[in-house]
C-alpha positions in Angstrom: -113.4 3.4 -77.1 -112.4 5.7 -79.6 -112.8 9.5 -79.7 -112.4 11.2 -82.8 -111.9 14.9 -83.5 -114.9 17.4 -82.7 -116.6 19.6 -85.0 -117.2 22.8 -84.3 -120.3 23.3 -82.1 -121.0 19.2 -81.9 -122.1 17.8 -79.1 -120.6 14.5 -77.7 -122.5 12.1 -75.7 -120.4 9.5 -74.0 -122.6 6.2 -74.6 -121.3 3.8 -71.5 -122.9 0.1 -70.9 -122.7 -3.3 -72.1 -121.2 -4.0 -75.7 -124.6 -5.2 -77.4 -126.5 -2.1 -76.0 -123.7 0.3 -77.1 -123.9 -1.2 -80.5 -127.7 -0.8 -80.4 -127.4 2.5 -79.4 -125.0 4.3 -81.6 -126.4 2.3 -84.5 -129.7 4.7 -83.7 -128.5 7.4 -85.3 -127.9 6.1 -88.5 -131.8 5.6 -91.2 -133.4 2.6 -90.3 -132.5 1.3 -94.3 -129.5 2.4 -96.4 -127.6 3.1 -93.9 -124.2 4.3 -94.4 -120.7 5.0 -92.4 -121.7 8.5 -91.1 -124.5 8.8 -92.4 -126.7 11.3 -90.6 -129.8 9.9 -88.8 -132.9 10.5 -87.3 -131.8 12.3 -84.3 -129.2 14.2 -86.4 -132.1 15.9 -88.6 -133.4 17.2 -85.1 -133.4 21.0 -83.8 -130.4 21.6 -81.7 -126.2 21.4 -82.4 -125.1 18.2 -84.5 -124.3 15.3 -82.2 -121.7 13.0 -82.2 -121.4 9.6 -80.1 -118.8 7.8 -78.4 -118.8 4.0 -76.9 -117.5 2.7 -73.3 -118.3 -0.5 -73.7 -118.2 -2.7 -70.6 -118.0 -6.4 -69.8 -119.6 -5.5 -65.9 -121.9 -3.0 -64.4 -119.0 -2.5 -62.1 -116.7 -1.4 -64.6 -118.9 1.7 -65.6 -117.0 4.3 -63.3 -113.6 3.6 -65.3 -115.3 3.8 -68.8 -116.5 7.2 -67.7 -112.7 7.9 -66.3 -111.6 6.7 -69.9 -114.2 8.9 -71.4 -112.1 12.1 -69.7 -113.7 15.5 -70.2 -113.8 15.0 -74.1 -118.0 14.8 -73.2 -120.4 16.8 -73.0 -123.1 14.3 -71.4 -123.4 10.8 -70.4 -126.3 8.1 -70.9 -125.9 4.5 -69.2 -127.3 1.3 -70.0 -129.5 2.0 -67.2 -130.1 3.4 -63.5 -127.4 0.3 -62.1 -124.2 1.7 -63.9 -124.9 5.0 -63.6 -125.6 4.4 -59.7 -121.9 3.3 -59.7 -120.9 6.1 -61.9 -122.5 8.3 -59.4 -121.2 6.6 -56.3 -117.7 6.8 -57.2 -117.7 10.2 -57.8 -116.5 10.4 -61.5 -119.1 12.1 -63.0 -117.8 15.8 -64.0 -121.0 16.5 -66.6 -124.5 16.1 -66.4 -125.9 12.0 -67.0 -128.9 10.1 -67.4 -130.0 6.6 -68.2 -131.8 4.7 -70.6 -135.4 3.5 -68.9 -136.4 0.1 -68.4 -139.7 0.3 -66.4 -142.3 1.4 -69.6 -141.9 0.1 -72.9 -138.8 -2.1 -72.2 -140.9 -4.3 -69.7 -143.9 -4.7 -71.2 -141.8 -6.3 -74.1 -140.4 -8.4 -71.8 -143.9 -9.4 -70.2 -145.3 -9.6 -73.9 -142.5 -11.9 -74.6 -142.6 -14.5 -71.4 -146.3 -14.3 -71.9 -146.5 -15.3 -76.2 -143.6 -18.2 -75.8 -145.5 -20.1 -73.2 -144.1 -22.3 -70.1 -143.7 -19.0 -68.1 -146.2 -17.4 -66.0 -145.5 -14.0 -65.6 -147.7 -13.7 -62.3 -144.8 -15.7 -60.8 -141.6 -14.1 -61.1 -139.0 -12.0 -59.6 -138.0 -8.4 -61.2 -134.6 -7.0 -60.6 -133.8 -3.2 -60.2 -137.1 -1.5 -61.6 -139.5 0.0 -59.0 -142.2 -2.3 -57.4 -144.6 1.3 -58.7 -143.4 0.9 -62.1 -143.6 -2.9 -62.0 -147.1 -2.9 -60.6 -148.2 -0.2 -63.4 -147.0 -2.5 -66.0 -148.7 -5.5 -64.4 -152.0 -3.7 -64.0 -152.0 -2.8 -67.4 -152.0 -5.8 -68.8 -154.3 -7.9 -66.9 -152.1 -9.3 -64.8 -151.9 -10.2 -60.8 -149.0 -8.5 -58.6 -149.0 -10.3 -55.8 -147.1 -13.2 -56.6 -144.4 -10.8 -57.8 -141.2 -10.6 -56.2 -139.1 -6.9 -56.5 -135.6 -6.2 -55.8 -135.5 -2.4 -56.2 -132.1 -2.0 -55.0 -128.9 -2.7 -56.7 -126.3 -4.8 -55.7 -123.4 -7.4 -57.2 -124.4 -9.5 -60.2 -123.9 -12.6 -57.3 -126.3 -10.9 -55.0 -129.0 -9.9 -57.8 -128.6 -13.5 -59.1 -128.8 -15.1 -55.5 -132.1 -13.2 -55.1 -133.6 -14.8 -58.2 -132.1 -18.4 -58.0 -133.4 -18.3 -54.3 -136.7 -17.2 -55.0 -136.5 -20.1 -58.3 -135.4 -23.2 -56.1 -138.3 -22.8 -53.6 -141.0 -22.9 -56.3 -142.2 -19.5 -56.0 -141.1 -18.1 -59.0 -141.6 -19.6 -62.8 -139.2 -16.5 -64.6 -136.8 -14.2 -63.2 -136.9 -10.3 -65.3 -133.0 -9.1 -65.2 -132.3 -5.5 -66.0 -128.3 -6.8 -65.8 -126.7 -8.9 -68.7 -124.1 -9.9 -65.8 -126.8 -11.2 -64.3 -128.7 -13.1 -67.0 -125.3 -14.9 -68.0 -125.1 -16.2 -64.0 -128.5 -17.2 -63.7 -128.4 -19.2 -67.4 -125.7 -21.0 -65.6 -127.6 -22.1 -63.1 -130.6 -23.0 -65.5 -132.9 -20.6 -64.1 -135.3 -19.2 -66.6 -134.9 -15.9 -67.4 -135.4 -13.2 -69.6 -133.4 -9.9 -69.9 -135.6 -6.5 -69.9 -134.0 -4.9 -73.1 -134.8 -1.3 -73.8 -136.6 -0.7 -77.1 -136.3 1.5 -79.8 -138.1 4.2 -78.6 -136.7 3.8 -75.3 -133.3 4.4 -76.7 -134.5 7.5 -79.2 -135.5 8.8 -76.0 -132.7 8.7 -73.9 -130.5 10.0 -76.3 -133.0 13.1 -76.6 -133.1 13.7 -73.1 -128.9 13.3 -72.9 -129.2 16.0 -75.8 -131.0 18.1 -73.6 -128.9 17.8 -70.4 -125.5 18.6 -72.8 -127.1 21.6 -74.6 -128.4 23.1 -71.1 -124.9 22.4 -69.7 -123.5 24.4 -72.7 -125.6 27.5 -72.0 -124.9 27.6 -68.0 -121.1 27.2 -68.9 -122.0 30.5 -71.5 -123.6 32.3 -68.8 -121.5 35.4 -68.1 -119.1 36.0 -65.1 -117.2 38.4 -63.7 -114.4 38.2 -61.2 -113.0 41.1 -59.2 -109.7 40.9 -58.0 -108.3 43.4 -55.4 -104.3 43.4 -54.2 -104.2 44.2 -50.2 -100.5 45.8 -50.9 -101.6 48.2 -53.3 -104.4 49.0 -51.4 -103.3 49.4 -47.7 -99.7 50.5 -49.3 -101.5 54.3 -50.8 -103.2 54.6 -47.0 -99.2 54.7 -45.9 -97.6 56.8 -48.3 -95.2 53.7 -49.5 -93.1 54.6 -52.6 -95.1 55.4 -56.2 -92.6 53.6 -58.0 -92.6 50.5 -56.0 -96.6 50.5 -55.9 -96.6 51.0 -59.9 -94.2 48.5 -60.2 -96.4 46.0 -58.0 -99.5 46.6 -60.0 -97.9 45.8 -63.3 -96.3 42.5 -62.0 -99.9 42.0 -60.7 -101.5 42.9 -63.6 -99.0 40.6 -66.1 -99.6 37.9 -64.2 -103.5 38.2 -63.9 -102.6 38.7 -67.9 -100.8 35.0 -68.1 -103.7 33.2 -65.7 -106.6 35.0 -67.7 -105.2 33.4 -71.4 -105.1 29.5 -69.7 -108.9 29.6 -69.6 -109.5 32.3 -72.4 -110.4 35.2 -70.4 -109.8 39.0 -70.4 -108.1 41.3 -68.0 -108.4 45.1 -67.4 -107.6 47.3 -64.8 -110.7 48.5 -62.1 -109.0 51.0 -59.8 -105.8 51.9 -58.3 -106.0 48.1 -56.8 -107.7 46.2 -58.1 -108.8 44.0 -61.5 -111.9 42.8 -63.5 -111.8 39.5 -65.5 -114.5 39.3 -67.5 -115.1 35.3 -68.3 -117.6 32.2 -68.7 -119.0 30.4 -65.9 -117.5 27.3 -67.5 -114.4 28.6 -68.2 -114.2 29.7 -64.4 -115.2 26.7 -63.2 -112.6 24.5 -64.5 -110.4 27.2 -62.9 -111.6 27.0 -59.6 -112.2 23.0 -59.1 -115.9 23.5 -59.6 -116.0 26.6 -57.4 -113.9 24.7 -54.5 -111.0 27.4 -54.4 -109.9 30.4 -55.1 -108.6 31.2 -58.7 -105.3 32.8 -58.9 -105.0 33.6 -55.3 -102.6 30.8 -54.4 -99.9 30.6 -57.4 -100.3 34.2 -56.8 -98.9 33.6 -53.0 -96.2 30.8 -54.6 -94.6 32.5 -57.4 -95.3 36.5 -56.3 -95.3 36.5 -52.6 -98.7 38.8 -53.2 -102.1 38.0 -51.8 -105.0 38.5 -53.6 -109.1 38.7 -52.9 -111.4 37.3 -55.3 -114.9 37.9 -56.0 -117.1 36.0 -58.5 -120.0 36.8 -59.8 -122.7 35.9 -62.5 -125.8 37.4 -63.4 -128.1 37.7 -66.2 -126.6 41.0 -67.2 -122.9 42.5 -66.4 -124.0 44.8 -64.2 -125.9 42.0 -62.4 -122.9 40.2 -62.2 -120.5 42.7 -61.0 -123.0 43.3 -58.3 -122.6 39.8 -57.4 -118.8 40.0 -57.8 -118.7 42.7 -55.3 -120.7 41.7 -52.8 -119.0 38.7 -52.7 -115.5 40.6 -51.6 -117.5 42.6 -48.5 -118.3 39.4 -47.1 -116.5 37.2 -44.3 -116.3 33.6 -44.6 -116.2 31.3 -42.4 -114.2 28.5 -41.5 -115.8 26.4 -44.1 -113.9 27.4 -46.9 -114.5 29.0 -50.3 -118.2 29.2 -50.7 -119.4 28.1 -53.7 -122.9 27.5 -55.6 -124.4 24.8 -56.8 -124.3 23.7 -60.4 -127.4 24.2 -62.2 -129.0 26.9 -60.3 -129.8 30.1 -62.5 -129.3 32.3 -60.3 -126.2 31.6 -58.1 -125.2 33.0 -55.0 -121.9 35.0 -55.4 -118.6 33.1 -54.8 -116.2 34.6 -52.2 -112.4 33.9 -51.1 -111.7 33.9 -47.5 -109.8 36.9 -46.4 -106.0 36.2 -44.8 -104.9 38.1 -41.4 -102.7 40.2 -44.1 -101.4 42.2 -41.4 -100.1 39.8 -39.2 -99.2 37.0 -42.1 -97.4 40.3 -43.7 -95.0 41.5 -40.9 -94.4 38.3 -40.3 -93.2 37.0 -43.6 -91.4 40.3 -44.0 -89.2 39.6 -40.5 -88.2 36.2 -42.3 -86.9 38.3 -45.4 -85.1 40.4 -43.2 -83.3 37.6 -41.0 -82.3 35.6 -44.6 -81.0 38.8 -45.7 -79.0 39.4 -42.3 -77.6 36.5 -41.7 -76.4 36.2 -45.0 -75.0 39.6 -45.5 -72.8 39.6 -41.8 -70.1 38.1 -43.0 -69.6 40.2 -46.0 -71.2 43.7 -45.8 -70.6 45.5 -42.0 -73.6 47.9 -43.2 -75.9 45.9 -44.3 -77.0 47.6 -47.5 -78.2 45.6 -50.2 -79.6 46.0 -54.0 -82.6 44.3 -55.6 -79.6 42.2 -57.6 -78.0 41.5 -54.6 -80.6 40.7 -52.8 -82.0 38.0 -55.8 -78.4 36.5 -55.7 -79.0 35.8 -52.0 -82.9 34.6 -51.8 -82.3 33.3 -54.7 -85.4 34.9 -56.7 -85.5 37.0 -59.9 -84.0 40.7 -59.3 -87.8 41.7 -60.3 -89.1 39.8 -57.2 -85.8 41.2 -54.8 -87.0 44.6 -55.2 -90.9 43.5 -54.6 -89.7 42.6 -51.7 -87.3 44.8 -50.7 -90.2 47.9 -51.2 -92.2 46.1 -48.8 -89.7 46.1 -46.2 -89.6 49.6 -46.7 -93.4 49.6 -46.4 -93.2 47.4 -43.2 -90.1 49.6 -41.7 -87.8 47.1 -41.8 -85.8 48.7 -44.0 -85.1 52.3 -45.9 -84.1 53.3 -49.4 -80.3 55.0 -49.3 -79.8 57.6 -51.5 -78.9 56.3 -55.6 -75.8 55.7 -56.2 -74.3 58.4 -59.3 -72.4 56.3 -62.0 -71.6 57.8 -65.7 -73.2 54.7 -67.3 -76.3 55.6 -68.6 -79.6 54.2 -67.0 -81.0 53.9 -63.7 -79.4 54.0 -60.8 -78.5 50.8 -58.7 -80.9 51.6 -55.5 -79.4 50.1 -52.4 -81.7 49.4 -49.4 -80.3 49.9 -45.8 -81.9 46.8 -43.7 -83.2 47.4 -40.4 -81.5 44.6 -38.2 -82.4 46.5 -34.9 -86.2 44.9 -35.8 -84.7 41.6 -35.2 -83.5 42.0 -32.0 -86.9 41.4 -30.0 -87.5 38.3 -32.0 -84.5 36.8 -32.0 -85.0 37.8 -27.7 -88.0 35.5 -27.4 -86.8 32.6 -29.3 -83.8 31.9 -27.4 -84.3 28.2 -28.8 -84.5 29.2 -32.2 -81.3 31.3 -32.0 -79.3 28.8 -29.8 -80.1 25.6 -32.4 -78.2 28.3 -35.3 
């Protein structure tokens, strides 16, 4: 499998089945006469972005789901051999882009009942037919003059044993002169055992139109990841933080950590960032792009690195819409709502017009107070032995939690906020500068804790 560089609007189709199809298949593309390496063909002169193809051969149906794994996200769109591969595909959960399959039930098996038919010795009346559907198998029959119901159908897939063990069966008690195959695997086993059969090979036009209809799922996957989306993003601490009264410095100082990162988050999937209020954010994206960020719409975007490396919590909103205003609306509604315990709340892919996405809501003022009473015990216990008045800077305090000085004094405003501790007065020095601002920390708040875990405080 090889996969070469991509041009600039080309779309890729990942070509996975067995190696004689592949070859069949990719060579497609190229003029029926005078062909040349990369030469553009017949499907290349068609409407629509240029297309470029890439193999994953196979020796076994059952290896399909690590060719597509091999394939990676370098695809725009599938196309299997046939429905049995891509079943497996499906089944293991690999497939991250739209996929489809090359046909067997029209033009493929009437070549195949042309052919047992014209080389004599088989009776097509009397076989057995492997993966097609009895409907299409009976169409095909009726077409051409020929009875159904000595016909035996296996419609559903299965090991290349099993399929084969159905024909061979069928073979050794005489009611059968041909087995039909949709499966090379299978043709090689029952060739073996000197069973007749024939393989149902796709035809030309079978292949010419598989590869349209793969163009078709890639380029409609291309304008759904265009579509436009918006995500809203609102900080609880700046928000509930201007109902108290905390600190202007330490709320400006919050939004423009907030904001920087939101900057460093937006550039890893090529969005844009711009302020929306006093609290809150508008990233202005692609569905696509917001997908990949978000696990196919599975969780939150930014919300927990946001928690990891900040300490902050945020709530998302996504929206999409036809039109910005459409998805803003989206976007907003999407913050008003409560979920459930289910999780983020997602919409399914291909739908035009999505429901809004929404990120569950934390018990901020309970997970709050109580993460700031941690803070405050770290900072206690580490400052008895040194400091009788427990009075600390956003330096000092790094040195001891052992975060950036940035991050101290984050946290050390919000123990102001949550009265667990209160700014002393600057100290004056001649350097130039600002003042170092030292915090007096409210130990008296630890008291009733430390009083109901007598466990806690016995094990230290």
């Amino acid at each position: 499998m090889t996969t070469p560089g991509r041009a600039q609007g080309e779309l890729t189709i990942g070509v996975v089945g067995p190696h004689e199809l592949v070859e069949r298949i990719m060579l497609s593309t190229a003029p029926a006469s005078g062909r040349s390496a990369g030469a553009p063909g017949p499907l290349a002169a068609e409407a629509g972005p240029p297309r470029r193809l890439v193999a994953a051969a196979y020796r076994d149906e059952q290896e399909a789901a690590d060719q597509v794994v091999r394939l990676g996200a370098a695809i725009d769109v599938c196309l299997f051999a046939s429905r049995v591969p891509y079943e497996y595909a499906r089944t293991a959960g690999v497939l991250s882009c739209p996929a489809t399959f090359v046909p067997l039930g029209g033009s493929a098996l009437y070549a195949a009942l042309l052919k047992a038919g014209r080389g004599g010795g088989h009776d097509p009346a009397r076989s057995s037919v492997d993966v097609l559907s009895r409907g299409d198998v009976e169409e095909a029959f009726t077409d051409l003059g020929l009875p159904t119901s000595g016909v035996h159908v296996r419609e559903d897939s299965g090991s290349p044993a099993v399929v084969a063990s159905f024909h061979e069966r069928l073979w050794r008690r005489k009611q059968t002169s041909v087995a039909f195959t949709c499966l090379q695997s299978v043709a090689a086993r029952l060739s073996a055992a000197g069973v007749p059969v024939l393989t149902v090979r796709p035809t030309g036009t079978d292949i010419r139109t598989a590869l349209r209809t793969a163009a078709l799922l890639g380029g409609y996957r291309r304008l759904e990841d265009a579509q436009l989306a918006l995500a809203i993003v609102e900080v609880p601490a700046l928000r509930d933080g201007g109902r108290r009264g905390s600190p202007r410095q330490s709320r400006e100082e919050l939004r423009l950590t907030v904001h920087r990162f939101l900057v460093q988050e937006a550039q890893r999937i090529h969005a844009a960032v711009s302020p929306a209020s006093d609290h809150g954010f508008l990233i202005v994206a692609t569905r696509g792009s917001l997908a990949r960020a978000t696990d196919g719409f599975r969780v939150p975007p930014f919300a927990e690195r946001a928690r990891s490396d900040l300490g902050v919590t945020l709530e998302v909103g996504i929206g999409m819409g036809r039109t910005a205003v459409e998805a803003e609306a989206h976007a907003r509604a999407s913050l008003g709502r409560v979920l459930g315990p289910g999780g983020l709340r997602g919409f399914p892919a291909g739908q035009p017009a999505p429901a809004p996405v929404h990120v569950p809501r934390l018990a901020e003022a309970g997970a709050r107070r109580s993460r700031s009473l941690e803070t405050l015990s770290r900072l206690a216990e580490k400052l008895a032995a040194t400091d009788a008045n427990l009075a600390v800077d956003a330096e000092t305090a790094g040195q001891l939690l052992a975060v950036t000085p940035r991050t101290a004094r984050r946290l050390l405003h919000i123990l102001v906020e949550e009265g667990l501790a209160w700014p002393l007065p600057p100290t004056r020095t001649p350097q130039p500068g600002r003042p170092r601002q030292f915090y007096r920390l409210v130990v008296e708040q630890l008291e009733p804790r430390r009083g109901a875990e007598p466990g806690k405080r016995a094990a230290r």
